[in-house]
Backbone as CSV, one residue per row, in Angstrom:
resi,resn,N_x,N_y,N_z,CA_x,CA_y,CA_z,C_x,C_y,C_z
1,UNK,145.217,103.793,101.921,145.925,103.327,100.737,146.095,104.489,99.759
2,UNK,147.820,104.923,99.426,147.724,106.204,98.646,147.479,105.206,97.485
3,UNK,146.930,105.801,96.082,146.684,105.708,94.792,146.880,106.555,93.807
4,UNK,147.934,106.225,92.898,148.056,106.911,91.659,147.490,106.548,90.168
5,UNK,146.729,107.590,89.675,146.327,107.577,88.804,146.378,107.768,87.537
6,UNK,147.016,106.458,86.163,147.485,107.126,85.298,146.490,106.767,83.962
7,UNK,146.202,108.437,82.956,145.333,107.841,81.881,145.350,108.843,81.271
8,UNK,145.598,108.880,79.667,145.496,110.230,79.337,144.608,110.941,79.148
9,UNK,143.332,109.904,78.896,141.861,110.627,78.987,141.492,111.208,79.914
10,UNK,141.599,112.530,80.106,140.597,113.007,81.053,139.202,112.966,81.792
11,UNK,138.514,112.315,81.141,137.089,111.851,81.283,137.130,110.139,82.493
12,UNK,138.282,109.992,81.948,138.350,108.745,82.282,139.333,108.476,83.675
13,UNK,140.171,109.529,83.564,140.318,109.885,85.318,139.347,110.498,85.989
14,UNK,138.723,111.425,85.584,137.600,111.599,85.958,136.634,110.896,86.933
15,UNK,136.423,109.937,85.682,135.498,108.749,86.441,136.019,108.122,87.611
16,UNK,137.160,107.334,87.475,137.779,106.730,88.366,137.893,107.541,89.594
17,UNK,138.720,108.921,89.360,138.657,109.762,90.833,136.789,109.517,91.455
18,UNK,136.126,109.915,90.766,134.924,109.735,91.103,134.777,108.546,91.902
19,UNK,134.746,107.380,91.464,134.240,105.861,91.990,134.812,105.815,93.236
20,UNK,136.557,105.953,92.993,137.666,105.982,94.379,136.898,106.750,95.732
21,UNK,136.109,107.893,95.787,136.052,108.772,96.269,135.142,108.306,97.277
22,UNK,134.237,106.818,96.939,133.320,106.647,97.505,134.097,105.865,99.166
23,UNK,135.678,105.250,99.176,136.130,104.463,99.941,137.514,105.425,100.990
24,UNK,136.986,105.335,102.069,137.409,106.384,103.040,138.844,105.872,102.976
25,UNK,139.593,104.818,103.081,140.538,104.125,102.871,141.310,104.390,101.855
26,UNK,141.051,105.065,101.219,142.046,105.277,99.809,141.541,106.436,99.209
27,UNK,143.208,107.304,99.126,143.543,108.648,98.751,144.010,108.824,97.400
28,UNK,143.524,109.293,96.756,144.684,109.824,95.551,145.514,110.437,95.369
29,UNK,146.767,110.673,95.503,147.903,111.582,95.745,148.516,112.139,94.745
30,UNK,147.989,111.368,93.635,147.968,112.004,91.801,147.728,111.348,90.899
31,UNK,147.877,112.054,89.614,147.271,111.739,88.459,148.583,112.273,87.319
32,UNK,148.555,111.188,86.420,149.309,111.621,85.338,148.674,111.090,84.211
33,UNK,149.695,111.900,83.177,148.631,111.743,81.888,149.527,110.963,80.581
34,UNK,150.939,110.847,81.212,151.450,109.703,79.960,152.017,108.958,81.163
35,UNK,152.913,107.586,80.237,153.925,107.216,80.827,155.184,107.407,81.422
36,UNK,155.937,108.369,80.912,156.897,109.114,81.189,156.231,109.707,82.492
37,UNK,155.502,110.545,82.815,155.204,111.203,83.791,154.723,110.433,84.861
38,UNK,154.008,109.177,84.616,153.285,108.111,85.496,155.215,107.582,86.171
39,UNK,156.172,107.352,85.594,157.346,107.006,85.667,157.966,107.632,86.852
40,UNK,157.438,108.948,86.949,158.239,110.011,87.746,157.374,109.962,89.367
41,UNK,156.081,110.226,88.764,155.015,110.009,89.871,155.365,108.913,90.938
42,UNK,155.151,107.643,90.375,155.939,106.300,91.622,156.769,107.067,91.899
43,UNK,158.178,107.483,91.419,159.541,107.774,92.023,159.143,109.101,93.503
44,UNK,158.622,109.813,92.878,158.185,110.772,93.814,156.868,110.219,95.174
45,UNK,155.664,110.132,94.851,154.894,109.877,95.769,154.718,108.937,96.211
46,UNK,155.294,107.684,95.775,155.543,106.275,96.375,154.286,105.677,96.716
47,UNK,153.329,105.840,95.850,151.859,105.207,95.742,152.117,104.129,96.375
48,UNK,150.779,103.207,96.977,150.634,101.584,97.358,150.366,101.506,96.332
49,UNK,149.434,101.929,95.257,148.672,101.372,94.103,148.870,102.090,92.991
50,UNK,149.178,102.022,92.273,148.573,102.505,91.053,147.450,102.141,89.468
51,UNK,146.936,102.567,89.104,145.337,102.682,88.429,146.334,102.938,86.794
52,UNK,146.542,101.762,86.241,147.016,102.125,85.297,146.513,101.990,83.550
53,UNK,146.109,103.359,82.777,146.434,102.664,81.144,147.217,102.282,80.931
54,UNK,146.678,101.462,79.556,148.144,100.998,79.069,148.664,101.405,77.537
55,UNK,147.465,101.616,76.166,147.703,102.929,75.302,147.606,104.169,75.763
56,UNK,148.875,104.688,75.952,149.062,106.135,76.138,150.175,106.644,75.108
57,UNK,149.860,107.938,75.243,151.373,108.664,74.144,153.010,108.310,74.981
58,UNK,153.925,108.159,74.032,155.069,108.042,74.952,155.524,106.549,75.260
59,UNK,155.894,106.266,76.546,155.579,104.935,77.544,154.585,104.088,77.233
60,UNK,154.070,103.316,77.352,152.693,102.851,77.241,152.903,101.696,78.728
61,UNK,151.723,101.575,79.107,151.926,101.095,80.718,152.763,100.158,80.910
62,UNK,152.566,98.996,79.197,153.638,98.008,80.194,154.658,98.273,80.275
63,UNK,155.388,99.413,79.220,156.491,99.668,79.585,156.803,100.326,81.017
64,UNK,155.786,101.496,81.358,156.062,101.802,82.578,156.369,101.018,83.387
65,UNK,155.582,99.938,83.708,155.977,98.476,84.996,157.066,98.044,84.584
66,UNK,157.709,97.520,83.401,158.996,97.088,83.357,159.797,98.342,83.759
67,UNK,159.734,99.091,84.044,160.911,100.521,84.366,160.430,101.178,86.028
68,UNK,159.380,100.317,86.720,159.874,100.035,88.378,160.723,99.260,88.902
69,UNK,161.404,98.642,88.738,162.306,97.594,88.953,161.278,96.996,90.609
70,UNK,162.290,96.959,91.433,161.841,96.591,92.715,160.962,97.475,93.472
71,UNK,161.076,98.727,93.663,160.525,99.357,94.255,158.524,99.978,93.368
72,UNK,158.338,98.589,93.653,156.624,98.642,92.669,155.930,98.543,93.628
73,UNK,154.712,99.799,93.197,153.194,99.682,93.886,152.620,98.542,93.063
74,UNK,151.199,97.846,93.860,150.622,97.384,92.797,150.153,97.923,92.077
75,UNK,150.061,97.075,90.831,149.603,97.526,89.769,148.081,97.006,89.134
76,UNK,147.299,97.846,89.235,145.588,97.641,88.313,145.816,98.039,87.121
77,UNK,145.875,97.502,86.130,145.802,97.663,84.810,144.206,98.193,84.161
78,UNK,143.793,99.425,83.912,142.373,99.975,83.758,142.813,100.047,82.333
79,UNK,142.028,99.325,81.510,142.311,99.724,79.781,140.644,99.293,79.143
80,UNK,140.842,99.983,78.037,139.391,99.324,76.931,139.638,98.129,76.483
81,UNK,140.656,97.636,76.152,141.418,96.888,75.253,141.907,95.119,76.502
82,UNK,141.337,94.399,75.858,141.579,93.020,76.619,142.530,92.443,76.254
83,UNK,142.687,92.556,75.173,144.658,91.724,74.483,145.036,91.720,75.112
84,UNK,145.873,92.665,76.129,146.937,92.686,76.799,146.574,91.642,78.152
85,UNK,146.237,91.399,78.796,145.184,90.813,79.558,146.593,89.736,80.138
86,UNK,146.636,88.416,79.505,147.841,87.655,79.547,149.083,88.542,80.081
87,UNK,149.731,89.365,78.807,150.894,90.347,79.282,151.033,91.096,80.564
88,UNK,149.746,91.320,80.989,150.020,92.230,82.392,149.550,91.516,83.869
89,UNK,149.459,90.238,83.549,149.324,88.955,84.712,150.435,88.745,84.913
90,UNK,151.276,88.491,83.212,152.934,88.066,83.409,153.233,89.220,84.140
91,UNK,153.347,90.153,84.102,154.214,91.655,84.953,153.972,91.602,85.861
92,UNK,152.928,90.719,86.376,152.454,90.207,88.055,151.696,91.507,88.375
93,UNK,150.371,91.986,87.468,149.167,93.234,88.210,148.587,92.104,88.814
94,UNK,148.487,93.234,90.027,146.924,92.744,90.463,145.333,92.176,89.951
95,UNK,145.326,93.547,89.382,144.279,93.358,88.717,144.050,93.716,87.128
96,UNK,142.992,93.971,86.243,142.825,94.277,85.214,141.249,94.895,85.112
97,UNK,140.832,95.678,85.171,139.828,96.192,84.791,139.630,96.909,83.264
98,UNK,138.201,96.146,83.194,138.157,96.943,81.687,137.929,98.437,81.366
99,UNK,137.681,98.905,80.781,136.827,100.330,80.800,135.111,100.174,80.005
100,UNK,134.530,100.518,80.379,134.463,101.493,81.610,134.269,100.476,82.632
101,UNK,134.933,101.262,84.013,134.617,100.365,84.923,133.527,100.662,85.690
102,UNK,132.939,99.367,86.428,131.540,99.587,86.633,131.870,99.994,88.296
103,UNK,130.758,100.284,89.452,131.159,100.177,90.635,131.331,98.904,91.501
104,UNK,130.929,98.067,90.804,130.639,96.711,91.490,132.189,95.939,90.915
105,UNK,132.977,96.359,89.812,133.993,95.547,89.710,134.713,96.777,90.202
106,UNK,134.810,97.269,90.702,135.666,98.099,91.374,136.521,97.767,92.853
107,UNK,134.678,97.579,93.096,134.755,97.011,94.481,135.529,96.090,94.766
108,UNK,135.602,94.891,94.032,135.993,93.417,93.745,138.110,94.195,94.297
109,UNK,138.181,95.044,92.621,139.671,95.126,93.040,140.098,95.950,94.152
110,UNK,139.329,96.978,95.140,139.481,97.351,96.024,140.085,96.428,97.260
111,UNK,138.685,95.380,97.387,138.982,94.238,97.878,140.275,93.526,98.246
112,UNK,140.506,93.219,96.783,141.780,92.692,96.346,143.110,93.148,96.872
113,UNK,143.248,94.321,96.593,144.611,95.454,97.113,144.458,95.045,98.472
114,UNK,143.091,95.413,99.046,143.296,95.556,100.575,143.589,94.085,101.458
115,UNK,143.708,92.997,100.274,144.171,91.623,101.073,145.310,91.382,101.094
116,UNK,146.244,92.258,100.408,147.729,92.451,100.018,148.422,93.107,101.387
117,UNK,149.190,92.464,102.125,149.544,93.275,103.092,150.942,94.061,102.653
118,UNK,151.450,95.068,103.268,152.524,95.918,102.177,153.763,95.104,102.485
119,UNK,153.742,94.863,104.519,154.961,93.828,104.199,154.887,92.748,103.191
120,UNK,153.867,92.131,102.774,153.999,90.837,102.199,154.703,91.233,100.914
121,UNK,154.115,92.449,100.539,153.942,93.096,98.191,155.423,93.318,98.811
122,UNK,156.025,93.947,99.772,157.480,94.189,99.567,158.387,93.102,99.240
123,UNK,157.963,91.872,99.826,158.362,90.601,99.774,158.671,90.017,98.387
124,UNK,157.336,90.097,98.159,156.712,89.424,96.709,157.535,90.544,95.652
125,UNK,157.629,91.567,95.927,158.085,92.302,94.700,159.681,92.284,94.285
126,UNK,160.389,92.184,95.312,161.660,91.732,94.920,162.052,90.568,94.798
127,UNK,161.355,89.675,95.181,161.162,88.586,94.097,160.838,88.534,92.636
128,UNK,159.855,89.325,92.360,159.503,89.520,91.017,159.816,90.237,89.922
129,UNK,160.886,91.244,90.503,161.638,92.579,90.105,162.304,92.300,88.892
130,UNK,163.282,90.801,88.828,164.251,90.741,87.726,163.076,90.148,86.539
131,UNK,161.428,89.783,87.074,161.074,89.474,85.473,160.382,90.193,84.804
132,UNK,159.865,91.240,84.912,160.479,92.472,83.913,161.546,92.764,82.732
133,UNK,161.334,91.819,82.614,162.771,91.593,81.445,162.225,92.984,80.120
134,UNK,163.242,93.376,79.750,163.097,94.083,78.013,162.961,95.785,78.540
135,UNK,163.160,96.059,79.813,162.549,97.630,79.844,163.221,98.831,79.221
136,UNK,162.808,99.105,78.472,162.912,100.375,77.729,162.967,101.589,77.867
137,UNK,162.705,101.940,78.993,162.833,103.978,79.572,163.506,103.186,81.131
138,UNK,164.463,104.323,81.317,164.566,104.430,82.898,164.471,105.434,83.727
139,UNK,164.472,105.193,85.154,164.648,106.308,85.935,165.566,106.183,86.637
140,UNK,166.047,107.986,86.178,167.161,108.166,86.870,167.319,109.601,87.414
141,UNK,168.376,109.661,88.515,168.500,110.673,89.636,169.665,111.671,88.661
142,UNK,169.111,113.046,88.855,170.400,113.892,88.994,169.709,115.000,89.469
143,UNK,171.007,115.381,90.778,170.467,116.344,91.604,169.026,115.595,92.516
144,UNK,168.186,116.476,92.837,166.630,116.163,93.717,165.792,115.445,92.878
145,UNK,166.355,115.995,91.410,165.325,115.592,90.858,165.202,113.992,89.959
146,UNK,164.260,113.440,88.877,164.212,112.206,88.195,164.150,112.550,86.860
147,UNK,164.915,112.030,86.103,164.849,111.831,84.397,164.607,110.581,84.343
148,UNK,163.868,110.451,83.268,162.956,109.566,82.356,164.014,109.272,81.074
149,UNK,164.908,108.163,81.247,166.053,108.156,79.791,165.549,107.234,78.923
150,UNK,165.383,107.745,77.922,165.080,106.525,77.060,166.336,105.644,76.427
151,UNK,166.048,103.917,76.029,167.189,103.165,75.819,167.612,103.755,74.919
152,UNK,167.538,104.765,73.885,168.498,104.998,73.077,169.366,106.002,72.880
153,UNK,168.958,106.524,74.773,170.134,107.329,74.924,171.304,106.631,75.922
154,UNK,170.999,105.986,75.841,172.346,104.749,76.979,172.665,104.752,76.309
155,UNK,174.536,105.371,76.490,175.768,104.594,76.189,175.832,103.513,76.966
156,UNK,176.274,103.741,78.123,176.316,102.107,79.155,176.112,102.774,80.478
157,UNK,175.764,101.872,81.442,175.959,101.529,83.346,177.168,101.212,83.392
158,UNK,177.152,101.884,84.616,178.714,101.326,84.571,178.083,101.173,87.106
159,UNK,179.464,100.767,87.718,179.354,100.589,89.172,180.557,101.118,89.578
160,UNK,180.226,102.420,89.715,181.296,103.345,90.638,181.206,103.381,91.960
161,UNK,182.116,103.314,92.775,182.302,104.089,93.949,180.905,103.464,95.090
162,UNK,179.800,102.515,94.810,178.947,101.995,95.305,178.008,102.571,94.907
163,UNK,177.690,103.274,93.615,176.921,103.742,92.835,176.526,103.199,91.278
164,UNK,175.484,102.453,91.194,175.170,102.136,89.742,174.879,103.990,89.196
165,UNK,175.190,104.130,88.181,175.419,105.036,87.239,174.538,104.723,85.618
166,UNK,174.115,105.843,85.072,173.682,105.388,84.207,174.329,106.544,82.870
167,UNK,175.035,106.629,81.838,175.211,107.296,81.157,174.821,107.590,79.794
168,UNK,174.793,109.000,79.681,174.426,109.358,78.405,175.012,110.298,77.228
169,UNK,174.797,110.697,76.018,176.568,111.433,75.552,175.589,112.907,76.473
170,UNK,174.982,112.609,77.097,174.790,114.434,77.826,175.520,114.226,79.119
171,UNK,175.352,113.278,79.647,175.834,113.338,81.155,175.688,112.229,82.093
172,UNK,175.709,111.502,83.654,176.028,110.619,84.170,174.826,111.151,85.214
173,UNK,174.085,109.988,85.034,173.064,109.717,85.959,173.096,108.438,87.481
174,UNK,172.397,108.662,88.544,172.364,108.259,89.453,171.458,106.855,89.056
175,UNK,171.130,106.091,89.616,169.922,105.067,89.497,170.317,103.827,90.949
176,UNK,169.267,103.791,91.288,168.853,102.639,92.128,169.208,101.267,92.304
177,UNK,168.812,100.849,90.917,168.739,98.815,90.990,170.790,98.516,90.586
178,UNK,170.528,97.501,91.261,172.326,97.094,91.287,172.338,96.873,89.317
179,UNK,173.817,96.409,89.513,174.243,96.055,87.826,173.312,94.451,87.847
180,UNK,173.524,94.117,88.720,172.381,92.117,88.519,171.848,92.513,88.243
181,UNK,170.608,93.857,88.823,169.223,93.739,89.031,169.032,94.044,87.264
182,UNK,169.858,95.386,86.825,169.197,95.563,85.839,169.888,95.078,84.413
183,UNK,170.641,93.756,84.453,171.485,92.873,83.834,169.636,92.086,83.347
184,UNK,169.189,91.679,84.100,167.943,91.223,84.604,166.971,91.504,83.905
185,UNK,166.691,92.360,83.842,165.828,93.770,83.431,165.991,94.106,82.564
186,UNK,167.160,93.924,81.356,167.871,94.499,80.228,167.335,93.493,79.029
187,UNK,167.041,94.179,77.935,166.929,93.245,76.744,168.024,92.903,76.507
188,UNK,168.768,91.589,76.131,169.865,90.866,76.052,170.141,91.150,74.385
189,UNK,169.540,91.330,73.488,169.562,91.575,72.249,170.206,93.027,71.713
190,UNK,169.878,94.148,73.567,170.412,95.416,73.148,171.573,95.853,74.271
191,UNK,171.747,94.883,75.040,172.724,95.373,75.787,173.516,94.083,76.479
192,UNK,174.667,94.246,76.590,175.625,93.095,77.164,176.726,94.090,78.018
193,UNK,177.025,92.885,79.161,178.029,93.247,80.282,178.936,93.155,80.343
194,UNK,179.893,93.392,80.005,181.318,93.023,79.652,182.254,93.379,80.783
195,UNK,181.979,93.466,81.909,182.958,93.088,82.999,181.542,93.497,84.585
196,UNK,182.300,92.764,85.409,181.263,93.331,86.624,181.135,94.563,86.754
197,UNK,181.800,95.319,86.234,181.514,96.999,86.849,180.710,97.880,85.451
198,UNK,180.585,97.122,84.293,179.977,98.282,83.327,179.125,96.974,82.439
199,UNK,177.912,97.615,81.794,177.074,97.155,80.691,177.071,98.133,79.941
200,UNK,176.891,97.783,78.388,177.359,98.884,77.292,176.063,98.558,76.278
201,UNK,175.611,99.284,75.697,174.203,99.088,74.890,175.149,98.677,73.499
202,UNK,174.904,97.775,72.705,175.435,97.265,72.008,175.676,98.312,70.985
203,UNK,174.465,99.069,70.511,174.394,99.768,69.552,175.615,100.853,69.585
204,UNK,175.734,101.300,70.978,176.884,102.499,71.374,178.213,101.869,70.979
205,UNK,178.563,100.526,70.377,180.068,100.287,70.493,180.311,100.099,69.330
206,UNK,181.973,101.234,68.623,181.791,101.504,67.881,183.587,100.383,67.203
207,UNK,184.063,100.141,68.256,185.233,98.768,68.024,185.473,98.183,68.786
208,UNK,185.630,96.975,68.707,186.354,95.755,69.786,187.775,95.372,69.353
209,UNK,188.365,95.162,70.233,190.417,94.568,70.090,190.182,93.688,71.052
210,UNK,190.662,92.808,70.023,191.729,91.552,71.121,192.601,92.265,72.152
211,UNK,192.990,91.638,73.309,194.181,91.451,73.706,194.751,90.350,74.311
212,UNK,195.826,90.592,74.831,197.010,89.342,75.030,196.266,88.334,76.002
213,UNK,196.448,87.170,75.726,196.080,86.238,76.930,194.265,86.085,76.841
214,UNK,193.401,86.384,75.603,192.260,86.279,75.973,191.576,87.500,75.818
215,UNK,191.908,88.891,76.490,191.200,89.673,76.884,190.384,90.492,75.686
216,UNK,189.855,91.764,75.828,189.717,92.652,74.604,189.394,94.095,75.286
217,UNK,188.453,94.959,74.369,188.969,95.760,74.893,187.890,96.657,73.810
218,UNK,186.652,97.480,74.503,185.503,98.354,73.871,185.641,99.352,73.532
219,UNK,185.801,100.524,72.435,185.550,101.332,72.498,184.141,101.839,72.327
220,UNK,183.414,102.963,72.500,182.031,103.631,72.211,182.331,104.780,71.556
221,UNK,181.345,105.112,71.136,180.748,105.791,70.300,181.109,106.975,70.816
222,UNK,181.616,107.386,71.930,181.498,108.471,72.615,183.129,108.499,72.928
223,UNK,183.962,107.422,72.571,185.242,107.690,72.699,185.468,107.017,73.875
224,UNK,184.848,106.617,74.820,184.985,105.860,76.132,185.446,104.603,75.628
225,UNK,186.848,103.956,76.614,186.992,102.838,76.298,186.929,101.749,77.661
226,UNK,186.644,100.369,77.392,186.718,99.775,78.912,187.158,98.000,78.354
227,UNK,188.044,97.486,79.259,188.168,95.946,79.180,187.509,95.571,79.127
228,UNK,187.346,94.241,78.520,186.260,92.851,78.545,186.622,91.545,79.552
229,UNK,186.587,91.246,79.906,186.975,90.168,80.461,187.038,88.867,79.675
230,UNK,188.051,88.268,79.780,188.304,87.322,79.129,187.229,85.556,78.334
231,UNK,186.267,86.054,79.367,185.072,85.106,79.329,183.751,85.652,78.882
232,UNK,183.803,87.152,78.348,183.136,87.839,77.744,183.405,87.988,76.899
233,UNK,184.259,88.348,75.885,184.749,88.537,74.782,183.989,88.238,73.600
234,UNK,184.153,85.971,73.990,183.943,85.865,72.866,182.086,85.780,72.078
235,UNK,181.966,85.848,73.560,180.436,86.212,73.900,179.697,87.601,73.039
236,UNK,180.493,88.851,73.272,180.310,89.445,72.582,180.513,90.087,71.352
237,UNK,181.611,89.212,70.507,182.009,88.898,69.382,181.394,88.643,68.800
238,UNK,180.060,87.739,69.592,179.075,86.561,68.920,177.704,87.875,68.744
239,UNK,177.708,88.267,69.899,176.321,89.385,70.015,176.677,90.294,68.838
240,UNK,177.705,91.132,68.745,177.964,91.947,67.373,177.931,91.305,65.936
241,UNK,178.269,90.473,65.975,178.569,89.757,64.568,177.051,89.468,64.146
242,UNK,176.389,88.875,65.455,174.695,88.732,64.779,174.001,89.985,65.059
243,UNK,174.387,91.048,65.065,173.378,92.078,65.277,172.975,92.756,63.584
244,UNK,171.996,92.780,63.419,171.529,93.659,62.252,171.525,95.353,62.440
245,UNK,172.178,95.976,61.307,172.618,97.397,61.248,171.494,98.109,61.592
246,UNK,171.033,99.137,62.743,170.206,99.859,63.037,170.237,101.227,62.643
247,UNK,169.367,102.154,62.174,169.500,103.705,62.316,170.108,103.947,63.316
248,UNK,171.135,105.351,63.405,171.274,105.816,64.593,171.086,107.218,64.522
């Protein structure tokens, strides 16, 4: 079982590498020290598991899990802090360990993982993928490598050519999950879809026009313009009109 390890305390990966070390069955293949970087780690080493905080600088874990979409290791939630406890059952972890963790509850979630078969978590996870709702950083492809975008650099997704796309006023990123998946996945308060092929972050749109017969018609912030569809419109007439003025 590979395992990734994310925490910014050093002491406290530490430990954990330590405890792990005792079970021939499970490797560590890395360690990161925020969210953003824990973000990149899944994308790259494709952990079964990951060992996660959840106050960190940056990301903070639950955001990280809402920004795997489908392709999720499980997730152990390792924190000091029990609040969250409820919140990261909903995100569907495995487990939750407190800090410090002892060896005997370790064991327990070792256990646990290893009753998970991977066909089954593959099963179970795209099932569970669209409730993740609200995620806030994504990952995305350009070139070999992964960027970490945060929502407030989305202008919009758009579905080119059999490519979800993700854009920004720097440039046009690659990404994974279809326009459903991350329609799904999207806070509805900051972003709306206005035709099958593009979603536009509300904040980025800087006029809407009628047109003939129903339709309308977006511009952004960036000068990009795209149709609405006629059954969207008035939908998002409604989303702008109630939105409260944000910094930008």
């Amino acid at each position: 079982m590979k395992v990734l390890l994310v925490d910014d305390e050093e002491l406290a990966l530490a430990r954990l590498r330590k405890l792990l070390a005792a079970y021939d069955d499970v490797i560590v293949v890395g360690e990161a020290g925020d969210g953003e970087q824990a973000i990149q780690a899944v994308a790259e080493l494709r952990p079964d598991a990951v060992f996660l905080d959840i106050k960190m600088p940056g990301a903070d874990g639950l955001e990280v899990v809402r920004s795997l979409g489908s392709r999720r290791p499980k997730i152990v939630f390792c924190t000091a802090f029990d609040e969250y406890a409820v919140e990261a059952f909903e995100l569907h972890a495995v487990d939750y360990l407190l800090k410090p963790v002892t060896r005997a509850r370790l064991a327990v979630c070792i256990e646990h993982l290893r009753r998970i078969p991977a066909a089954e978590w593959d099963v179970a996870v795209e099932r569970i993928a669209g409730s993740a709702a609200g995620a806030t950083r994504f990952l995305a492809r350009y070139g070999a490598k992964y960027r970490v975008v945060g929502q407030r650099e989305v202008e919009y997704f758009s579905f080119e050519e059999g490519l979800t796309a993700l854009h920004t006023a720097t440039g046009r990123f690659a990404m994974d999950p279809t326009l459903n998946v991350l329609e799904s996945r999207l806070d509805p308060d900051q972003f709306f879809r206005i035709s099958r092929g593009v979603i536009v972050r509300l904040d980025a749109v800087l006029e809407v026009a009628p047109l003939v017969g129903g339709y309308g018609e977006v511009r952004l912030r960036n000068g990009m313009c795209f149709p609405v569809s006629r059954r969207r419109f008035r939908n998002l007439l409604e989303k702008l009109e109630g939105r409260r003025t944000e910094p930008h």
